[in-house]
N, C-alpha and C positions, 0 to 999 in steps of 0.2 A: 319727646314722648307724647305731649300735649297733639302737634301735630298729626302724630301716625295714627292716635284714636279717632280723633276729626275725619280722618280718609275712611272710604264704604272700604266693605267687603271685596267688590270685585276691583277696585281701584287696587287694590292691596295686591291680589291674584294675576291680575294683570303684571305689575308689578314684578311681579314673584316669574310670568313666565317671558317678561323681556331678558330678565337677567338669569333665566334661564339657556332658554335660546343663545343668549352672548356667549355662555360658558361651551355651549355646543359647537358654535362657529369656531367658536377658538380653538377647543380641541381640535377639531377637523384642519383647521389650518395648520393648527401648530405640530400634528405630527405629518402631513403630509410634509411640512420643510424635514422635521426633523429626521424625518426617516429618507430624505433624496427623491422627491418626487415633485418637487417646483424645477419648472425649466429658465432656462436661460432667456427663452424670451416667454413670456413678457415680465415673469416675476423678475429676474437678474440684470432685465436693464431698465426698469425703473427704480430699483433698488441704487444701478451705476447714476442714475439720473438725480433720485435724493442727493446722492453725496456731491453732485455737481450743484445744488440748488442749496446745498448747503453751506457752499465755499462759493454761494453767492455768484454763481454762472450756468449756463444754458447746455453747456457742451464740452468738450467733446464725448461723444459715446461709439464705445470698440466693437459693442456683445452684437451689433448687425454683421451683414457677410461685408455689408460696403458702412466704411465708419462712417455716422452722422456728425456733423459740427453745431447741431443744435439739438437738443428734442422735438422742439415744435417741428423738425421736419417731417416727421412721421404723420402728427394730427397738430392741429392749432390747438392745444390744448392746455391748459391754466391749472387744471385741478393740483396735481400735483406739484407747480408754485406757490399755490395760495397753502396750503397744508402742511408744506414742507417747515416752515418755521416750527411748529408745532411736533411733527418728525423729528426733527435734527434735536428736540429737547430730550424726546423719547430714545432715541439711536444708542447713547452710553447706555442705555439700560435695557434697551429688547435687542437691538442688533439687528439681523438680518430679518427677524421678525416682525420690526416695528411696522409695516406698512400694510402687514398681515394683523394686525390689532388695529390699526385707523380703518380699513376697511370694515371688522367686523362691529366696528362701534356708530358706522356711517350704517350699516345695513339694521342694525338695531333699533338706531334711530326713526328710522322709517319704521319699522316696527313700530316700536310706542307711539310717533306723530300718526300714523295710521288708524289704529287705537283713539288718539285724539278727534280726528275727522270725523271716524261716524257716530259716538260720542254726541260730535258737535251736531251731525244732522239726524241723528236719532234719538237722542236724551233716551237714552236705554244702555246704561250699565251691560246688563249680562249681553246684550248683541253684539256691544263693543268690543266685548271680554271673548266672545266665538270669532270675533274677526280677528285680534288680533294674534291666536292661536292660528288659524288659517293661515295668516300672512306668513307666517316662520315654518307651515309645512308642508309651503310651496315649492317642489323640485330644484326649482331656478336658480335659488338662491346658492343650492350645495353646490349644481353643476358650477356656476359660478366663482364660487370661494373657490373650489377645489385647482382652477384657474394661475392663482395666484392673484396676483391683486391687479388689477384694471382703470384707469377712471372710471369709464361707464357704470362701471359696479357702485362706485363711491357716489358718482352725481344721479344715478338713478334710484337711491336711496336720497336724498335730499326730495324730490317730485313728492310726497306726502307733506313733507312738513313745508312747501311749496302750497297746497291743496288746503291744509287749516288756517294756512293765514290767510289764504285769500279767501274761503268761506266766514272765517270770522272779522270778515270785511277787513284786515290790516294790511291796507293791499301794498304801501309803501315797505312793510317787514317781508311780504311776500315776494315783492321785486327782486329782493336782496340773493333770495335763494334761487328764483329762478334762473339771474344773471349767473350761481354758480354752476349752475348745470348747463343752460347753454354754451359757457363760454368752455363746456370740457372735451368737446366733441364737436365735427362739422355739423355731423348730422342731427344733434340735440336743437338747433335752434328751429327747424325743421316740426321735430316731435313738438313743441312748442307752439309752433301757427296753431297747428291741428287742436293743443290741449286748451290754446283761448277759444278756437273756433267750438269744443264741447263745452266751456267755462259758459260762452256765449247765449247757448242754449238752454244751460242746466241753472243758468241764475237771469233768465230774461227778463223776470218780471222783477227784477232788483235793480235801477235806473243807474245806481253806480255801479254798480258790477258788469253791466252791460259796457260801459265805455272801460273799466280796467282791461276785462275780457278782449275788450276789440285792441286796447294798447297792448297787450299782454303778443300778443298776435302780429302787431305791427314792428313791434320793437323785435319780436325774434326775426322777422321778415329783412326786416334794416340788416340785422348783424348774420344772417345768411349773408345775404349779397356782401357785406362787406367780408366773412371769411373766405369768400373766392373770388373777390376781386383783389383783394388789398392782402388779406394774413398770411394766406398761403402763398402766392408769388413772394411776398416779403421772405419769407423763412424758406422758400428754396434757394438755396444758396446752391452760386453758379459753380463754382470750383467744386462741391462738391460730384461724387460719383452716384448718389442719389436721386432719384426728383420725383415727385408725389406724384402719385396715381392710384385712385381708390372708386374710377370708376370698374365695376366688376359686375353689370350686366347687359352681359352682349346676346341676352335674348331679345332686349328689349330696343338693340342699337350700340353705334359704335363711342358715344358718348351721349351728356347729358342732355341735348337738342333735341336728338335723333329719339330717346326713351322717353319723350314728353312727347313729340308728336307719334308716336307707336300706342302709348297711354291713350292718347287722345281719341286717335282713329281707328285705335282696337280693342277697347274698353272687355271685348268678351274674354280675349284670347288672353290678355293678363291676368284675369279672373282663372283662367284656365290654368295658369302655370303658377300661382300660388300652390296647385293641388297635384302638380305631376312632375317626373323626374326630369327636367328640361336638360339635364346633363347628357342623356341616353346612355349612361352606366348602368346597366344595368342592382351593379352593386350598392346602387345609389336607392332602388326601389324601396319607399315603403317609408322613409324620413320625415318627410312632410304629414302624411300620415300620422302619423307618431308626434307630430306639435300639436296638430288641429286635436286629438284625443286627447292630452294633456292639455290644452288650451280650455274646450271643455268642460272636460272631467274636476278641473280647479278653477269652475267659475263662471268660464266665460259663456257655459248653456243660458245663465241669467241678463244677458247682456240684450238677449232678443226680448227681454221684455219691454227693455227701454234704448232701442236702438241707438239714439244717440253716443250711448256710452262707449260704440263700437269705434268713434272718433279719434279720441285719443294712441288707439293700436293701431290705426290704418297705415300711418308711415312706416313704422317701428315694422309691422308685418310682414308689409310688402319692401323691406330692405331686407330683410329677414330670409323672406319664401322666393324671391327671385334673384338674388346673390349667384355668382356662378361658383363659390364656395360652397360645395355641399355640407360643412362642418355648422355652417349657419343656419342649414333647414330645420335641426332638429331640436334636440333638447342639452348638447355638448355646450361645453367652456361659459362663456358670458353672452349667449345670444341670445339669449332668452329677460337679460336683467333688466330692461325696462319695461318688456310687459309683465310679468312676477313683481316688481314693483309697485303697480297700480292696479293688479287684478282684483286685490284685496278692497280696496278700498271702492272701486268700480260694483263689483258682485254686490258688499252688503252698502254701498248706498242703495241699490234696487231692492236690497232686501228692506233697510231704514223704511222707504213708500210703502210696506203692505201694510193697512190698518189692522189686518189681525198680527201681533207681534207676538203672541206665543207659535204661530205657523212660521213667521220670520227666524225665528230663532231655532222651532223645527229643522227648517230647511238649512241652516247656518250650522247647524253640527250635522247633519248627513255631508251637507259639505264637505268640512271638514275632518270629514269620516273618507269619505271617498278621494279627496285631495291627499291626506296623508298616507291611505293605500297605494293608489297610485305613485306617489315619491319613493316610498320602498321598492315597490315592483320595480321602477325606473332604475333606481341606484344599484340593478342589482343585473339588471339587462336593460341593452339598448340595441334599435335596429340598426345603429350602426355599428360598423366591424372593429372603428376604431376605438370605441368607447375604453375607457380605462374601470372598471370598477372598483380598483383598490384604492381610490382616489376619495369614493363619495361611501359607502359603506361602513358607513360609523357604525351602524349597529351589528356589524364581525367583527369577531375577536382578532380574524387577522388582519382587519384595516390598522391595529397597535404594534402590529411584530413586522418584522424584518428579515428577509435571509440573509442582509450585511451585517455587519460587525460593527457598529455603529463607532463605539468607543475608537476603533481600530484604525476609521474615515478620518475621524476630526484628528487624532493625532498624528496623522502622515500632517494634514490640510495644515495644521503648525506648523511643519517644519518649513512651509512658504514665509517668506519676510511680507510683512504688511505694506512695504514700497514694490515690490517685484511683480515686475510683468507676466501677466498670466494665462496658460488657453488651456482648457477645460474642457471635458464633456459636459453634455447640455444639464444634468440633474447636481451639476456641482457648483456649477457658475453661479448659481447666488448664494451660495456661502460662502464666494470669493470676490463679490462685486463692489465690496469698500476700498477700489482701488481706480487710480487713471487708467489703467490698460488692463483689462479682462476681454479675453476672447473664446465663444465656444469653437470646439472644434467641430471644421477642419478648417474654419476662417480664423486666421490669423497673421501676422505680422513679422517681419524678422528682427523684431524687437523681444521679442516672449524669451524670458528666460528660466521658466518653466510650463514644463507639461503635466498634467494629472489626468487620469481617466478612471471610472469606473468601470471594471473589466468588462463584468455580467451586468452591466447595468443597460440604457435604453442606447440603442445605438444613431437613432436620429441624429443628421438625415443619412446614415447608411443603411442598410440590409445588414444584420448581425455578423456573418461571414465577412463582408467586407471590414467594418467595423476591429472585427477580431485582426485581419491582416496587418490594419493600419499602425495599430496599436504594439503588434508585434514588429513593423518596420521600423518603428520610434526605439523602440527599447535594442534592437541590434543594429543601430543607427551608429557608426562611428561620431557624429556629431550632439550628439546624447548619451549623459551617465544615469543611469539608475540610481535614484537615492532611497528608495523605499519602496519595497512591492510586496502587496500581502494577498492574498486570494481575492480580497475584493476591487482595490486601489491600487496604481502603481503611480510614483512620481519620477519626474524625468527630469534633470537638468541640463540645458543647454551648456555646451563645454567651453562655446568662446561666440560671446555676441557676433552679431551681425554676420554669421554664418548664412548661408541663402538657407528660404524657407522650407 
């Protein structure tokens, strides 16, 4: 008690709304699972990937069309290694949720170390206290969670509490966290040149921060080049049917050579296609659009007071805006989670410089005014077609209800044995991914010896008609019995293994 009177006012507030925020992620996460709206990828096979990491190995994983025999063969990626100890404590007791709670606790975190940062470079309470509200009613975050759970999501929250240690000169504590976030992504070590190369700038006249900055920079440089020369050949493995390729802009070239000398000797015409549909879909119109407003509108108008600051987003952007994924341009799934992670903290350090701080703090709640408008607008429509809204609209009454029978899912989803081979439609499969062989449909194995679907539910990747045929082909399958079908869910069981698929 001694302690909690010692803390201010707004330290307390603060306080009050990180563990506010936490309880919001959570609900959002926790009824999207529970109501069947996490898909099989990404949430269902890293869910399959905990439980191999748990039993202390790498692989195999089913839920791809083509099985992997590692994880890393997707991304060279650690996060969820290094976490999973911690996971596997939690698993008896959240279940298929647990990864959906380490996320929402990584994104928090950033919250409050965010909070801490400008704190540290503003010694002004109440600014700290307007930023760290900002940072939680940042669009990014929802479109994000709603996701399912991601590394990027996880290591892109660590990047703040990354940012205090090294302003509070502890650069060797800092190291610690930076190695966690590059090592979870190719592309994180990359984002990383760029955030020593602003570090560089933004603490020049601090004689040691200048060479951490410049290490900070080199060492991510080293462990680029060493993720493609050495991580990723290593973890392709030759027998498999897989093999990594994540180059995905063929505006700019047919590989990574070809987009460095295209960058180089057309510096205008990249500028160009940050801001235009390069796809020629028309139905693509208007997406990029729709970031740079939201980029903005939460922030980033303040960035041109102090150019520099624009550093750290430049990679991160232009992976972003020139992707031949149009899912990337905008403001959907996790594309946005490492700029929403540092926008906060970027905006009010600019704000920290103004010497009138009652204008600073002006400006820090219109922000915040305008940011959190904008999030609602967003969560409620997007320019693109694909957007799901029942996904990110916590503030409807019907982002809580359901037209399934909820009760009626999980107890068919029992009558599967916890060893039995399984293929699924995509919103089911990770409530069934505590197992060696889970596969969504229509990829699967003639090992499955059951089927389940959600009748009405997403038919991805078919067109619904199709979808409906398929479903109905299984069910008056002579090599398939019916064990349970209810308006919403049917389950199938296979009548004699290793019948062809």
């Amino acid at each position: 008690m001694a302690i909690l009177k010692n803390l201010s006012k707004q330290y307390k507030i603060a306080i009050g709304v990180v563990i506010f925020f936490f309880i919001v992620f959570n609900v959002q996460t926790y009824f999207n699972h529970y109501l069947y709206r996490t898909d099989a990828l990404d949430y269902g096979f890293h869910l399959q990937a905990l439980r191999n990491f748990c039993n202390c190995r790498s692989g195999p994983l089913t839920i791809f069309s083509l099985q992997l025999e590692s994880f890393f063969q997707i991304h060279p990626s650690f996060t969820l290694a290094i976490i999973s100890p911690i996971a596997c404590l939690l698993k008896p007791i959240f279940g298929s949720y647990t990864l959906l709670l380490i996320m929402n606790i990584f994104i928090t975190l950033g919250g409050y170390f965010t909070y801490k940062v400008i704190l540290l470079r503003s010694k002004d309470e109440w600014l700290s206290l307007i930023a760290v509200v900002h940072y939680f009613v940042i669009g990014g975050h929802y479109s994000a969670i709603s996701f399912g759970y991601v590394d990027p999501v996880v290591s892109a929250a660590v990047v703040p509490i990354f940012l205090y240690y090294f302003y509070k000169e502890k650069y060797w504590v800092s190291l610690i966290f930076m190695f966690f976030v590059i090592t979870s992504r190719e592309n994180m070590p990359l984002w990383f040149i760029f955030i020593g190369i602003f570090l560089l700038i933004d603490t020049y006249k601090n004689k040691k921060s200048r060479y951490w900055s410049i290490g900070v920079s080199t060492i991510s440089l080293l462990y680029l080049v060493l993720v493609f020369t050495v991580l990723i050949p290593a973890f392709n493995v030759e027998s498999s049917e897989y093999s990594y390729n994540r180059f995905t802009y063929t505006a700019l070239g047919e590989n990574v050579r070809e987009a460095f000398v295209y960058a180089v000797t057309h510096p205008i015409d990249v500028v160009k296609l940050m801001f235009v549909n390069h796809l020629n879909e028309p139905m693509y119109d208007g997406i990029k659009a729709e970031f740079w407003l939201a980029f903005l509108v939460s922030g980033g108008i303040l960035l041109f007071r102090r150019p520099h600051y624009f550093i750290p987003f430049i990679p991160v952007i232009l992976q972003k805006l020139l992707s031949d994924n149009m899912t990337y341009w905008g403001l959907m799934i996790f594309s946005s989670v490492e700029i929403v992670s540092i926008l906060t903290f970027a905006s009010f350090s600019i704000l920290a410089s103004l010497k009138n701080r009652k204008l600073a703090k002006i400006i820090g709640i219109i922000l915040c005014a305008s940011t959190l408008t904008f999030t609602i607008i967003k969560m409620n429509t997007r320019t693109s077609k694909w957007y799901n809204s029942a996904k990110e609209k916590i503030y409807d009454p019907k982002f809580y209800k359901s037209d399934y029978n909820i009760a009626e899912i999980k107890e068919v989803l029992s009558l599967i044995p916890d060893d039995a081979n399984v293929c699924a439609s995509s919103t089911l499969v990770p409530h069934l991914s505590f197992r060696d062989r889970i596969y969504y449909f229509p990829y699967f194995q003639k090992d499955v010896e059951y089927l389940t679907f959600l009748i009405n539910g997403p038919p991805y990747p078919f067109y619904k008609e199709e979808y409906a045929r398929r479903i109905n082909d299984y069910e008056n399958s002579e090599d398939w019995e019916v064990v349970r079908k209810t308006k919403d869910i049917i389950l199938l069981k296979k009548k004699q293994l290793n019948q062809p698929d």
